[in-house]
N, C-alpha and C positions, 0 to 999 in steps of 0.2 A: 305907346300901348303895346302889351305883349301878344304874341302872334293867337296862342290859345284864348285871351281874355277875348279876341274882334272874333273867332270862331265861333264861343259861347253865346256873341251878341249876334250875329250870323243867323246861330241856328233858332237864335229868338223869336225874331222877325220873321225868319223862312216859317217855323211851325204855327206863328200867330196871322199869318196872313193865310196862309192855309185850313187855318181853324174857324177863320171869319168869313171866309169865301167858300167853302165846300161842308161845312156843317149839315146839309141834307145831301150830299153828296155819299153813295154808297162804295168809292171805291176811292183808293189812295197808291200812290207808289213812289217810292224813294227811292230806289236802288238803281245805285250809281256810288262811285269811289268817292263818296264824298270824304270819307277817311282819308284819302290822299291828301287834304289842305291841313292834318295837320300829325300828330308823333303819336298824340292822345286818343284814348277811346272817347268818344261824346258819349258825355252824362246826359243828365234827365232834362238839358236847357226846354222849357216850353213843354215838357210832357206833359205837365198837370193839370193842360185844359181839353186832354182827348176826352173827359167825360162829354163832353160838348156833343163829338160824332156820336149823337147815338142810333144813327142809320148806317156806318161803316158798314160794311159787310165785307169786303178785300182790301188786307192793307198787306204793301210789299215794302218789307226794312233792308232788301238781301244786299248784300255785297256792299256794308258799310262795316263800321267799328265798334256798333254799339256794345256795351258792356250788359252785365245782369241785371245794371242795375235799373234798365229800363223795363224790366220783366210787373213789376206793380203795377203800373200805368195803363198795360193791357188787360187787367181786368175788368178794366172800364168800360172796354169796347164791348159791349152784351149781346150785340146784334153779330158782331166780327164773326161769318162764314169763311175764309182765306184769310192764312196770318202764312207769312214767309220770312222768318229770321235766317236766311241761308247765308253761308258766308262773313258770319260775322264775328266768329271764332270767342263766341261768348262758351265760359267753363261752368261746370257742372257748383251746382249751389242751393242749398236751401232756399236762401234767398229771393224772393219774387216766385217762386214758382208755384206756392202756397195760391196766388192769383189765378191760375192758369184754369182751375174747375169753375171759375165763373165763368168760363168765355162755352157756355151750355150748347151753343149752335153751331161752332165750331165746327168745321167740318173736314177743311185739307188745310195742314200744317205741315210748313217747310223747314226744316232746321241741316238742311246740307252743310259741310264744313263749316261746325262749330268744333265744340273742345266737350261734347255731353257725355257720360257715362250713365253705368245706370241706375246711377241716385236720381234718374228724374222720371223712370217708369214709372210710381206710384203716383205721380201728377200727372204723367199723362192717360193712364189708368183711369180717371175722372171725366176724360173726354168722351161722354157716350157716345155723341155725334158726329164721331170722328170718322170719316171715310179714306183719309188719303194722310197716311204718315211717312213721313221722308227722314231718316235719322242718318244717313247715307255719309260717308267720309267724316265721323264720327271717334270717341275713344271709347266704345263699347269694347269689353274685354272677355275671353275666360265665358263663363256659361251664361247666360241670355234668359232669364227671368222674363218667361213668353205669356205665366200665371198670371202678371200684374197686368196685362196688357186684354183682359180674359173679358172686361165690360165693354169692351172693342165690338159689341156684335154685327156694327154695321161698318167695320173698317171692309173695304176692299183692295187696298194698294199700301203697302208696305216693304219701304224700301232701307235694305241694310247693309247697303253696300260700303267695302272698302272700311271694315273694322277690324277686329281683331277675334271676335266670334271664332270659341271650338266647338261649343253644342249649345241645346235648351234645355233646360233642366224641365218641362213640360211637353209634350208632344203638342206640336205646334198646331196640328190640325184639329186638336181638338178642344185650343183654346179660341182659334180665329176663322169659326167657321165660313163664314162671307168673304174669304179673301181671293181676289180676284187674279189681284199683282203680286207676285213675292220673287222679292230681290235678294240673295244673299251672297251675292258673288264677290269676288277677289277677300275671304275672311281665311279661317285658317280650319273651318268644318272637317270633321275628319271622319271615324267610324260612331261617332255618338251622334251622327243624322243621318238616317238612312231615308235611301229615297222610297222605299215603301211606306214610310211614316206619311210622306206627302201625298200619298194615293187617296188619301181622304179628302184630301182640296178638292171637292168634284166642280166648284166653281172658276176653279185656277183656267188662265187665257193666258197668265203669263210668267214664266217659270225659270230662274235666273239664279242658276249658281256653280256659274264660273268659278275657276281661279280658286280652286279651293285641294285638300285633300283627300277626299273621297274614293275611297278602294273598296269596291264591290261594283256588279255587274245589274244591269239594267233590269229592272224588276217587270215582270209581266204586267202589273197591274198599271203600269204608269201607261199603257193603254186604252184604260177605264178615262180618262181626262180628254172626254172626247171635246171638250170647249178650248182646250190647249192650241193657242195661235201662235206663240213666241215659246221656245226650249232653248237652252243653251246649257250644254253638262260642261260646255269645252273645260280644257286644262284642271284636270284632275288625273286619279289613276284609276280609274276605271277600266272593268275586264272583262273578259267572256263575251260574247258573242251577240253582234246585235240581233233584235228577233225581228223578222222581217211582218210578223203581224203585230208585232206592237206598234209599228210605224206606223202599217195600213190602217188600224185604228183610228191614228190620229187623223180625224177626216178633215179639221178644220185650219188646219197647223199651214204657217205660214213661213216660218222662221224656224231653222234646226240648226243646230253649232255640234256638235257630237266631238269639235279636235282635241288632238291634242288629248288622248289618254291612252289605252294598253288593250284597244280592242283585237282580237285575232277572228280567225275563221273567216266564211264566205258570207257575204251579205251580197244581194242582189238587190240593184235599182230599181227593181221594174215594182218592190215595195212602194214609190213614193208615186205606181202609175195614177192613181182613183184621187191624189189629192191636187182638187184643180187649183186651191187656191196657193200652193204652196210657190213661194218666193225666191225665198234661199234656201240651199244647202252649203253648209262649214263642213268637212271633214278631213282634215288635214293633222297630216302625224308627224312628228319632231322625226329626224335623222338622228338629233343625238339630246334627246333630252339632258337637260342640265337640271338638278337640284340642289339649293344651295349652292355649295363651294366643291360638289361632285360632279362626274360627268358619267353618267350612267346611262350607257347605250343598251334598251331594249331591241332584239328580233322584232321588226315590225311583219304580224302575222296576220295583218288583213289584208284580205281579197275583196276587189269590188268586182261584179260582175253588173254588165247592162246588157248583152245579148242575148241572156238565156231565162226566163221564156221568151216568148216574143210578145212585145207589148207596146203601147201607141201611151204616151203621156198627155194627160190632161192638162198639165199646167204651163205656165210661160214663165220659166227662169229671169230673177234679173239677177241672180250671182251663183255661180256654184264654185265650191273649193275643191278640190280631190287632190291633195299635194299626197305623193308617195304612199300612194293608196294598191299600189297594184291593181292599176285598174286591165282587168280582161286579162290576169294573166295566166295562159301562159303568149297567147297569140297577138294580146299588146296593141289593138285596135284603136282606133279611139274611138267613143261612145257614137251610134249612130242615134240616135234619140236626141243626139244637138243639132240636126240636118233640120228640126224640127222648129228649133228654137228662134226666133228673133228679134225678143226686146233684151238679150243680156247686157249688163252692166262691166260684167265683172265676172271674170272666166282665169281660172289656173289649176292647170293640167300637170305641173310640174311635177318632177322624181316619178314619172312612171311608168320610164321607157318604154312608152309607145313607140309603135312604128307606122310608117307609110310617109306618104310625099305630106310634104306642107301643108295644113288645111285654110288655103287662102280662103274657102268659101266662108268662113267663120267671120272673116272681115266684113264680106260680102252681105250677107245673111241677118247681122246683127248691128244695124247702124251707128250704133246709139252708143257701140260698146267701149267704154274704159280705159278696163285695165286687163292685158292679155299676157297671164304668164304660161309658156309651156317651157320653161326652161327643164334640162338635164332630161330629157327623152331621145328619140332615136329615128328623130324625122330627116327623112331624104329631100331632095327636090330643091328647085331654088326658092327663092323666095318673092313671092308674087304680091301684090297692090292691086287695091280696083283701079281698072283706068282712072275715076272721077275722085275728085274728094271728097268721098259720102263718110271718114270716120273721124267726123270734126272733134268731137267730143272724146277720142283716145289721146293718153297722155300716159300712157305706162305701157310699153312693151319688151319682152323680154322671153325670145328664143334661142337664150344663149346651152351652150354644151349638146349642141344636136350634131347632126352630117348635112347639116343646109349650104348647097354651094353655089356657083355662081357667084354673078352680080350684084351689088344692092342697087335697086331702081335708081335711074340717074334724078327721077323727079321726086323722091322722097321727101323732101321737102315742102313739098306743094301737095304733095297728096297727107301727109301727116305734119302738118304746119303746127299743132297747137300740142305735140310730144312734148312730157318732161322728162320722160327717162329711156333710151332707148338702151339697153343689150342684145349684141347678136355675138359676143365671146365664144371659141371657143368651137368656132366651126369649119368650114373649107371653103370661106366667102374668100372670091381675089378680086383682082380689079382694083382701082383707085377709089378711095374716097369720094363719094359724089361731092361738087361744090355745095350741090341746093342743100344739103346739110345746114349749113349757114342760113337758112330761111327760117328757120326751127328756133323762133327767140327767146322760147320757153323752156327751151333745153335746157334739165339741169344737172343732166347727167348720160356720158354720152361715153357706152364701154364697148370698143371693137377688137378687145385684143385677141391674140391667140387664133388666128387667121393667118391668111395669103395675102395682104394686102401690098401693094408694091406700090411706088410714086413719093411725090411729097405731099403733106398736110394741106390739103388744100386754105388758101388765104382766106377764103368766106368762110371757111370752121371758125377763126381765128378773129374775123371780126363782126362775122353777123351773130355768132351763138352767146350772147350778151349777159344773160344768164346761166351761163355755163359754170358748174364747180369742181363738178368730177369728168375726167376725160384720161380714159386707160387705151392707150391705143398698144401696148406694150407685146412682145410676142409675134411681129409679123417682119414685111419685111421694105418697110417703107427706106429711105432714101433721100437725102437734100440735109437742108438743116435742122437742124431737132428743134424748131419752134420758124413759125413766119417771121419774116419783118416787120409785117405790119399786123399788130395785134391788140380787141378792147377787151381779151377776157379779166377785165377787172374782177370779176368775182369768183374767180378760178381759184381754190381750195387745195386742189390734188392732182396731180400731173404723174401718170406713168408712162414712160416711154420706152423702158426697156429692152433691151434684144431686139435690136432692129439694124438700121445701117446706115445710119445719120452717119455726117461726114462734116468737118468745118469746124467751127469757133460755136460757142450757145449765140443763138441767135439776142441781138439785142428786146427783141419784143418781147421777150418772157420776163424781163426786169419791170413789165407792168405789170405781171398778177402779182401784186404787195400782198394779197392776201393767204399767198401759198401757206399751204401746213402739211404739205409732202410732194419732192419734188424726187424722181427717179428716173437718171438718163442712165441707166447702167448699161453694159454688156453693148457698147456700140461704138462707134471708130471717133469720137471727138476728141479734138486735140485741142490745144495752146494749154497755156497758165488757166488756173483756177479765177473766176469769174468775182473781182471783188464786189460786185452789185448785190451778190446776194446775200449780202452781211445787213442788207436793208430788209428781208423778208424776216420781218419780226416775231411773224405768227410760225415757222417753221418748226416743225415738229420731227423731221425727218429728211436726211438728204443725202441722196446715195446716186455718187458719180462712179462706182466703181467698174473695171474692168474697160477703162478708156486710153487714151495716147496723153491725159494730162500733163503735163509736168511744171517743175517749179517748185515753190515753196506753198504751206498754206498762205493764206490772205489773213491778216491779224486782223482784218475787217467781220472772221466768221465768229470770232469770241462776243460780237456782238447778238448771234441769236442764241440768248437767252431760255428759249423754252424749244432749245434741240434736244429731242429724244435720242434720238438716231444720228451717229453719224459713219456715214463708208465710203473710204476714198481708194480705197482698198485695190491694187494690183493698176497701178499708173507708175508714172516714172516721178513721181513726187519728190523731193529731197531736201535737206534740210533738217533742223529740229524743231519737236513736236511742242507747238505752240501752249506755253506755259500759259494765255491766259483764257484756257477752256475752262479752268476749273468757276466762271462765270455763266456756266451754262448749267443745264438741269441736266447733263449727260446720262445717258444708262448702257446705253449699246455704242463703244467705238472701236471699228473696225478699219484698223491704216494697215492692214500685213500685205506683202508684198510690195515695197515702194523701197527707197533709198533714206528711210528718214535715219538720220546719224546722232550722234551725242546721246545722251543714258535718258532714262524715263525721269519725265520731268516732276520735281518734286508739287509741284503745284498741283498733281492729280489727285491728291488725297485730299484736296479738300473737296471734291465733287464725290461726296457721300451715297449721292446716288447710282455712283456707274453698276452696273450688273454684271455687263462681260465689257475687257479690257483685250482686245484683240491687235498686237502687232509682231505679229509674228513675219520670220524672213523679211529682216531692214538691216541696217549695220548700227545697231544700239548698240553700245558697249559699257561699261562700267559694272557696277553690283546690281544685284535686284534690291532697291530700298528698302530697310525697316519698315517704314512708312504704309507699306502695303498691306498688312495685319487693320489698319485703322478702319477699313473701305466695310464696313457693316453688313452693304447689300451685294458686295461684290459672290458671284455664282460661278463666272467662268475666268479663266487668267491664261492667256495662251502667250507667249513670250518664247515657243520656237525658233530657233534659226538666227540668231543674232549671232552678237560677239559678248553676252554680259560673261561675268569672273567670280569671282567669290565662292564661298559659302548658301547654301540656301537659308535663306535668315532665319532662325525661328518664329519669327515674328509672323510668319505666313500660317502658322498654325491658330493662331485668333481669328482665321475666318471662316465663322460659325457657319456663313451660308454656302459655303464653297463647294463647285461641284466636279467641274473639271481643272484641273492643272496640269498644264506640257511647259516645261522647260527645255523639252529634248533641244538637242545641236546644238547647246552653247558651249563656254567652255567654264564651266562650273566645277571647283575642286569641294574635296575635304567631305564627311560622313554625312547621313541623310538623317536628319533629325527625327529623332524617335519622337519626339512632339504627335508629327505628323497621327501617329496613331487615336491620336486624343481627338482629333478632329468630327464634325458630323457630317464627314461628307457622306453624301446619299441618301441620309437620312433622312431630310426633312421634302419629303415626297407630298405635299401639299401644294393641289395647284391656284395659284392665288395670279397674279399680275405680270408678275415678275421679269415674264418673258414674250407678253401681247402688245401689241401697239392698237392703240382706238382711236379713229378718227371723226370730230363729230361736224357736221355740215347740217345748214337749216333743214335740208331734208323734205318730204312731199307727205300731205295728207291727206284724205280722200274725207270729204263729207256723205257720212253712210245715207242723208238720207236721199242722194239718187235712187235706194233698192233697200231700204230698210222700209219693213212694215211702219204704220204707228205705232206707239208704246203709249202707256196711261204712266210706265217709269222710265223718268229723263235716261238720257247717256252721257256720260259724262269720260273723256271727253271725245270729237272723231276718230275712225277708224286712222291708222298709222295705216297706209300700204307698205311701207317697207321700216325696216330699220331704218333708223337715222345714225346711222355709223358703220364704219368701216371697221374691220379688226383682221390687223396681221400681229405675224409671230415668227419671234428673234431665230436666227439661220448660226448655225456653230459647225463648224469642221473638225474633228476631231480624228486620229487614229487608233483605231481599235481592230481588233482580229487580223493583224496585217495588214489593214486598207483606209483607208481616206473614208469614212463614213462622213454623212452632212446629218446632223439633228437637227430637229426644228420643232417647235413647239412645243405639245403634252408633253414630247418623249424629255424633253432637256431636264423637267420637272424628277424623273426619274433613272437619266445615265447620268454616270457618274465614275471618274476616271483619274489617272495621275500618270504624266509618260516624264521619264527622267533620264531618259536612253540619250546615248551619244554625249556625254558631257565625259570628266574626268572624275567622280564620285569614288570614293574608297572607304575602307573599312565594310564591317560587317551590314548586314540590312537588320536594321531593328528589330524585335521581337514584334514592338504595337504596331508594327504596321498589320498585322493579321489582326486587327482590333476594330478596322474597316469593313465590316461585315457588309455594307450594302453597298463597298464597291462594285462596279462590272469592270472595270481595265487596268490591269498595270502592266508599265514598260519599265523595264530597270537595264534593259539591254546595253551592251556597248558601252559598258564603264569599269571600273579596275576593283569591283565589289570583291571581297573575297569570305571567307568563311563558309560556315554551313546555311541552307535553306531553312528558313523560322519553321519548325512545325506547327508554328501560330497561325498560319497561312493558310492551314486547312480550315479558319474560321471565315476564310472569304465567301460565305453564304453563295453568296451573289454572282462570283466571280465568273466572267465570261474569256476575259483573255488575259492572259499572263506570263508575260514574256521577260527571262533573267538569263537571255544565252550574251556569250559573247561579253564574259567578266571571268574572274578567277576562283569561283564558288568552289569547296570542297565537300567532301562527306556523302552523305548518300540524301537521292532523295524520298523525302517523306513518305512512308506510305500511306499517312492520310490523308494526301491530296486527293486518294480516290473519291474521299467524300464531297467533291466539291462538284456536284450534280448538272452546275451549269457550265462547268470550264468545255471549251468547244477550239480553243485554240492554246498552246501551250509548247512551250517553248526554253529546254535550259542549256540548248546546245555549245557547241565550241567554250568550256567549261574545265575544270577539276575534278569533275561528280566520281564516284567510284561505286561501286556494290551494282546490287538487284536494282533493277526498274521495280515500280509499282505493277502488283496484278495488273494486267489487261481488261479490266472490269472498267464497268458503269461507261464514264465521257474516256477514261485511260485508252478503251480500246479502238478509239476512233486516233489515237494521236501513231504518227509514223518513223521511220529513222533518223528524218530531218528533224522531229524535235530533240533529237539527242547525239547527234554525231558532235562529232571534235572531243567527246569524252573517254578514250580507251580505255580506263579501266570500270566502266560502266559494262553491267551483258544483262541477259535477259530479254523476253518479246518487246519489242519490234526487233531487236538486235539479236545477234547469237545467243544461243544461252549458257550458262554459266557452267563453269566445274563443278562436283562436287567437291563439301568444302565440308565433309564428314572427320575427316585426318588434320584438318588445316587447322591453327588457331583461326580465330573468328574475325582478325584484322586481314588477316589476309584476302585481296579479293580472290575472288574467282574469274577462270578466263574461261571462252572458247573456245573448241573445237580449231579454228583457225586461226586462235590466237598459239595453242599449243602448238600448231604444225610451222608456224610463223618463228615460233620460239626455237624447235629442235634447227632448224637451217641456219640463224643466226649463230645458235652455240656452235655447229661444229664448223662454220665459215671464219669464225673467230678463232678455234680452237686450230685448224690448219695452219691459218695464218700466225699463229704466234708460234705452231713448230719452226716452222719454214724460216723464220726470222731467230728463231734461237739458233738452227743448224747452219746456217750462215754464217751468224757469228762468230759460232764455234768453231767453225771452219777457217774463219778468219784469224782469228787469236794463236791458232795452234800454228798455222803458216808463218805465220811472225814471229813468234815465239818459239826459238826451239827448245827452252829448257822443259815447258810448258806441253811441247808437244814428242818429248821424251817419256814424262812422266806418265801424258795420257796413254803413249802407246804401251808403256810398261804394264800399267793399269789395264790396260784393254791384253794383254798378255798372260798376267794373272789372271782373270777375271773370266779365258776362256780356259786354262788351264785347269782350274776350280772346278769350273763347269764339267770338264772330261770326265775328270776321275770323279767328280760326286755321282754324276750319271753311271761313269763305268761298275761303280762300288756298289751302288743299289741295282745293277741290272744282275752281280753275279749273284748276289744276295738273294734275288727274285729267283732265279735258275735252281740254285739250291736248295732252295724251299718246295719249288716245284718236284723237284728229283726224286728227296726223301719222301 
């Protein structure tokens, strides 16, 4: 018999034993996966004897399969006050719903995560007696036909969460006048609902809409809502200034969310002193808001103040948020109005650099409490514990990025036994790792880095924290071996260990966390062969050994992790060649530069589509750069420095569309630079997408809000997250630019963008299209045998920041419309052929000095001497200096001596030897005064006589 046919006969039985047993029974519930037993939706098997119940009054269908087409069958129930179709992912349909205005008494209807749009307002429109509507995680779209809903007089709870809603085409308070609850959070609401519209709810207690787009400022009237127990504007863009009497107003308000949008100005707490029943406050502001696929950092310009006036609070907090709130600034206090407080939950102080010593009394004060973040403030002091173990119920703490120094208590463990997250990062704690760490089995995440820590890991880290997945101890200055011997972190995820001063072999006890998915022992003294064990860490995602004593070959054991992001082995004594069967892996980022690896780039990298940046630079590769390397789709960075390759630059390198930097420099690369290159878009494609983040995802911690959440009459769906459940870093690139070794990382990669081709043997002219790279920032063309003129294409380098062509054989003059290039700040055409004027000394030109231009002599102008005029000169001629002219007359007549001296010598000589020769001269020289006499004598008597007469 087939698996669906014993399901149909299943649910026969199930609904006729049912039908015959609870017939005066007023309440029913089914909800449970019974969908799970089979692929199909259940039909109508046994529906067509619910006429039977006609006492039902609650029946619960949720969280099964049913289809539409059980929708007939409920008309039957006439009595049915509670109907809950939640979760049953039934679609919108004419179908059955025609049924639904029989069901007269009706009163709360559940339709959570179906597939409903709003083809079925007008049937629900028929519900008069409808008090409690749920349409929540729903495909309501676009504008929200609030009219049809308008016989609704006695709904009080309507929930619309987590649609697709931009507005109502009806002003919703003055179709649903009785509404008590209204949900409209996580939708896409924008300026077509204002929250003055809602000021007419005067029966509103609970007022929910979140997560939406709302840009305008907090309306005075929404004061008038003096019944308002639950608010939540969080995450919108809301602005201007909150009113400190609209809050006092709210006298009965329990619950306030206000995060998360674009409030400025001063608001004082001492607003919230006269409301005793108030619970929580939310107000917590992004550092860097994200929308979409932008990152758009607003000034955050709120000020919280609680000291001024002076005031005594009524209420007992069980959570307050103030993340990067400025709170009390400029003096940075922290709130003394919590000296008051002692049932909190749930307390984060964090981004608001306060100061003063540690407020251990908050421990003290508040038993009962949670989750305690004052992370990135500007607290001194050590760090204190109640002697006793009164904070059972903490499991989230995090004072990391303060000046907290000292010790951590050696019994921390005993006094905070049931922590799942501790961070103290990033502070001036020293001392050893306590052991009783290890007591802590709930630990799931344990971040010490960036400390004084000195010793080894203690062994109870290693076998008592059993639950352990994240553990960054990186940044300090611990010692022994980078992992115990004996170790159970089975569930160990992510290991950083970085920058420390481990010493030895990896220890064998790290080869039991199988479940690593990022391991980093960088920056520390370990040495032998590459560890084949870890070619068994299947889930690795990342693994960076670099800047170690490694050596050897890779292990052909690591082509077995498959889902490697990352890989950097980068500056060991590695040697060998570069293991052809990575292209098995999911690579994006590999970084081998600095090691001994030999023989040419192995062709098998072009089949790993994915790599992003291909980094080996300074190894002894040698042969050509491969064709093959145009095919790499995603490839963004190509750094191939410092080898031994040969050839040609292939053209094939200009097919890569996403290409952003490329250094070839130091090899030995012959023959012209491909004008291709011009076609290229590099820099262009300045959209920040994935490209160059790494995410880590781990089970992660949630917090059940209702420790400190009021009641709601509308569910939550589903508990608060206290943290992210992910990790996220971002790809590191070395590049040189402006002269210097820059390190990129991150947003910026997205946007530099470069090409260094210095130090090879390069010839012929420099292409025109390379001035076609408009949103380049770098080029090196230095130290190759270029010769010709400067592209006046060049001035189209928009972008250009550094540009260096010294130290080749360029002629001609240079451009002067380089001056246009607004952001050049480094520039460089020295030890060259260049001839004529410098460019004006205008805009970036006048910042540049003699060193960009020496080795050129027939170059002048500022920085350099300045030139001749060159009024008489044809127009080829250059012009020199001042000391080039005085440099000029000493040569001529040092020449000019020297070639007398060397003729009269001669001639001295010839005539010595010669007598016929030196007959003839003296004859010559005989005549030649004789001539002399009498021409003189004959015009002086001439002269006499003229005089006389």
């Amino acid at each position: 018999m087939e698996p669906n046919s014993c399901v149909a006969i299943f649910f026969f039985f199930f609904f006729f034993f049912f039908f015959f047993f609870f017939q005066m029974h007023a309440s029913l519930s089914f909800s449970f996966e019974i969908g799970s037993l089979r692929s199909e939706p259940i039909s109508h098997a046994g529906f067509g004897r619910w006429s039977r119940l006609r006492k039902l009054e609650n029946l619960d269908l949720s969280e099964n399969h049913f289809n539409q087409s059980i929708l007939p069958y409920l008309g039957a129930l006439s009595s049915l006050r509670s109907l809950s179709l939640a979760g049953n992912l039934i679609e919108s349909s004419h179908i059955g719903f025609e049924m639904l205005p029989r069901l007269s008494k009706l009163e709360h209807l559940d339709l959570y995560g179906n597939l409903f749009s709003k083809t079925i307002l007008p049937y629900l429109g028929a519900l008069s007696s409808l008090k409690s509507l749920d349409l929540s995680f729903n495909k309501f779209e676009g504008w929200f036909h609030i009219e049809e809903l308008a016989n609704l007089s006695k709904l009080e709870v309507l929930d619309l969460e987590n649609n697709e809603l931009t507005g109502f085409v009806a002003p919703l308070a003055e179709a649903l006048t009785s509404l008590q609850a209204l949900s409209l959070s996580s939708n896409r609401l924008n300026r077509s609902l204002t929250l003055e519209g809602l000021c007419k709810l005067r029966n509103l207690q609970e007022l929910d809409i979140s997560d939406n787009e709302l840009e305008e400022s907090l309306p005075p009237c929404l004061g008038n809502l003096s019944s308002l127990r639950f608010l939540d504007l969080s995450r919108n863009r809301l602005g201007g200034f909150i009113s400190s009497s609209l809050i006092a107003n709210l006298t009965m308000l329990e619950y306030i969310s206000l995060s998360y949008n674009r409030f400025e100005g001063s608001f004082s707490f001492s607003s919230f002193a006269n409301l005793s029943k108030l619970e929580v406050v939310e107000l917590l502001v992004l550092k860097n808001p994200k929308f979409g696929k932008e990152f758009i950092t607003y000034p955050n310009q709120l000020v919280i103040g609680t000291e001024s006036p002076s005031w005594a609070p009524t209420f007992q907090l069980k959570a307050l948020h103030l993340s990067n709130c400025n709170i009390n600034k400029p003096t940075g206090i922290i709130p003394n109005f919590l000296s008051s407080q002692n049932d909190l939950r749930s307390l984060d102080l964090s981004h608001n650099n306060m100061e003063g010593k540690f407020p251990s009394w908050l421990l003290e004060n508040n038993q009962r409490l949670e989750v305690l973040n004052l992370r990135s403030n500007s607290f001194v002091g050590s760090f204190h514990l109640p002697p006793h173990p009164s904070n059972l119920h903490a499991f989230w703490f995090d004072m990391s990025n303060n000046h907290i120094h000292g010790q951590i208590p050696r019994n921390i463990g005993l006094l905070l036994p049931n922590l799942e997250y501790l961070n103290m990062s990033t502070n001036v704690l020293d001392g050893t790792i306590p052991p009783s760490v290890g007591d802590m089995k709930q630990l799931i995440s344990l971040d010490l880095s960036r400390n004084n820590f000195s010793g080894e890991i203690p062994e109870q880290l290693a076998t008592g924290c059993i639950s352990l997945q994240i553990l960054k101890l990186s940044n300090n200055a611990l010692q022994g071996l980078a992992f115990p011997k004996r170790s159970n972190l089975t569930q160990l995820t992510y290991l950083s260990l970085e920058n420390n001063r481990f010493t030895g072999k990896i220890s064998p006890g790290l080869f039991k966390s199988l479940q690593l998915c990022k391991l980093d022992i960088s920056e520390n003294y370990i040495s032998g062969s590459l560890p084949s064990q870890i070619g068994n860490f299947s889930d690795l995602l990342t693994l960076v050994m670099s800047k170690n004593y490694f050596e050897g070959p890779i292990p052909v054991e690591y082509c077995k992790l498959s889902m490697l992001d990352l890989l950097d082995l980068s500056h060991n004594n590695i040697v060998g060649s570069i293991p052809s069967c990575f292209d098995q892996t999911a690579l994006r980022f590999m970084h081998l530069q600095g090691n001994g690896f030999t023989g040419s780039v192995p062709n098998a990298l072009s089949n790993i589509s994915s790599i992003v940046t291909l980094d080996i630079r300074y190894n002894n590769i040698s042969g050509s750069i491969p064709d093959w390397i145009g095919v790499l789709p995603n490839l963004r960075v190509l750094l191939l420095k410092g080898n031994h390759l040969q050839g040609h630059i292939p053209i094939h390198l200009c097919q890569l569309n996403n290409i952003s930097i490329i250094d070839l420099s130091k090899n030995n690369l012959s023959g012209e630079i491909p004008s291709c290159l011009g076609n290229m878009m590099l820099g262009s494609r300045e959209v920040i997408d994935s490209s160059f983040f790494r995410q880590y995802y781990y089970s992660g911690m949630s917090m059940n809000r209702s420790t400190y959440m009021p009641k709601r009459r509308i569910h939550v769906y589903p508990p608060l997250n206290v943290y992210d459940d992910s990790l996220e870093e971002q790809e590191e690139v070395e590049f040189i630019t402006k002269s210097r070794s820059e390190t990129y990382k991150g947003d910026i990669l997205y946007f530099m963008s470069g090409i260094d081709l210095s130090w090879n043997q390069l010839t012929g002219e420099i292409p025109p299209e390379v001035g076609n790279l408009s949103r380049m920032h770098a080029l090196n063309l230095s130290n190759n045998q270029l010769t010709g003129e400067i592209p006046e294409t060049f001035s189209h380098l928009k972008q250009i920041e550094s540009l260096d062509l010294s130290y080749n054989r360029l002629n001609g003059k240079i451009p002067s419309q380089l001056t246009e290039l607004n952001f050049l700040s480094t520039f460089s055409v020295a030890h060259n052929n260049l001839s004529g004027r410098i460019p004006d000394m205008k805009a970036q030109f006048a910042t540049f000095k003699e060193t960009s231009y020496e080795g050129n002599p027939l170059l002048c102008g500022p920085p350099l001497k300045s030139c001749y005029s060159t009024s008489l000169l044809p127009p080829s001629v250059p012009t020199t200096s001042d000391d080039e002219e005085e440099d000029f007359d000493i040569n001529f007549y040092a020449c000019f001596l020297a070639s007398y001296v060397v003729w009269f010598l001669v001639s001295v000589a010839v005539l010595y030897v010669n007598r016929y020769w030196r007959e003839v001269f003296f004859g010559f020289v005989d005549r030649f005064i004789y001539s002399c006499y009498y021409f003189a004598l004959d015009n002086l008597c001439k002269a006499i006589a003229h005089v006389t007469k």
